[in-house]
PLY file of the C-alpha trace (Angstrom):
ply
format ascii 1.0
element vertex 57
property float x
property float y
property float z
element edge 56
property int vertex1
property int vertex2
end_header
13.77 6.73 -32.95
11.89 9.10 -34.93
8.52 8.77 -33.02
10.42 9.38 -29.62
11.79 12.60 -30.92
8.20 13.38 -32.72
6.88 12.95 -28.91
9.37 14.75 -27.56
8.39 17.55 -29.70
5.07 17.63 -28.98
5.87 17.58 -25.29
7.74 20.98 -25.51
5.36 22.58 -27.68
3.41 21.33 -25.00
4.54 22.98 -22.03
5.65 25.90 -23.94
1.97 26.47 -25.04
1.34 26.51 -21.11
4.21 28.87 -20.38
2.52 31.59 -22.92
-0.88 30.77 -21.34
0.38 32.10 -17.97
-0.76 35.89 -17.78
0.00 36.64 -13.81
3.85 37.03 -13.38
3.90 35.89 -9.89
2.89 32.51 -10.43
5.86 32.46 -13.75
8.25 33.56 -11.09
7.24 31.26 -8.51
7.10 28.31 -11.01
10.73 29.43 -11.57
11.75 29.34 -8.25
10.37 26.00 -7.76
12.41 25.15 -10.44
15.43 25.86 -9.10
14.74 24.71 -5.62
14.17 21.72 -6.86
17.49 21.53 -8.97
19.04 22.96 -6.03
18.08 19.98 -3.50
19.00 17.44 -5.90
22.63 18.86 -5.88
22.61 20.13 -2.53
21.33 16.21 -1.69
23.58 14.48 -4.15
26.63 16.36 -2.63
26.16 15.16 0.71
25.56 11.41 -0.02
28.82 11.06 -1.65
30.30 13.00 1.04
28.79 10.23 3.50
29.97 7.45 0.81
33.49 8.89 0.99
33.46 9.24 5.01
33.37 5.39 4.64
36.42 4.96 2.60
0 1
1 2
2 3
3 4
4 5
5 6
6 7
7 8
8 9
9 10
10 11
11 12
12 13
13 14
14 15
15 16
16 17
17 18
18 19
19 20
20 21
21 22
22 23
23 24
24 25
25 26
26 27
27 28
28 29
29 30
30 31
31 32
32 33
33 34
34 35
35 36
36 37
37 38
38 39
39 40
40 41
41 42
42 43
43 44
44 45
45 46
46 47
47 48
48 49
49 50
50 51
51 52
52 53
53 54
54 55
55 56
């Protein structure tokens, strides 16, 4: 247990160490966008299965 958290640590410092080492703000706000889309698709998707499942019932 403690070596998963240990990696997961290192995984954040990690990407956060990326995130600083972004200077242009367009690609940060288009990374953020992409971000959401995706988040927003898997809902958006998610939504409309279970509507179809419950169209069955």
């Amino acid at each position: 247990m403690r070596e998963d958290i240990d990696e997961l640590k290192s995984e954040l410092q990690a990407k956060l160490l990326f995130w600083k080492n972004i200077k242009s703000k367009k690609i940060k706000a288009l990374l953020i966008l992409l971000c959401f889309g995706l988040i927003g698709l898997k809902v958006f998707t998610t939504i409309l299965t279970f509507d179809w499942l419950a169209g069955l019932i």
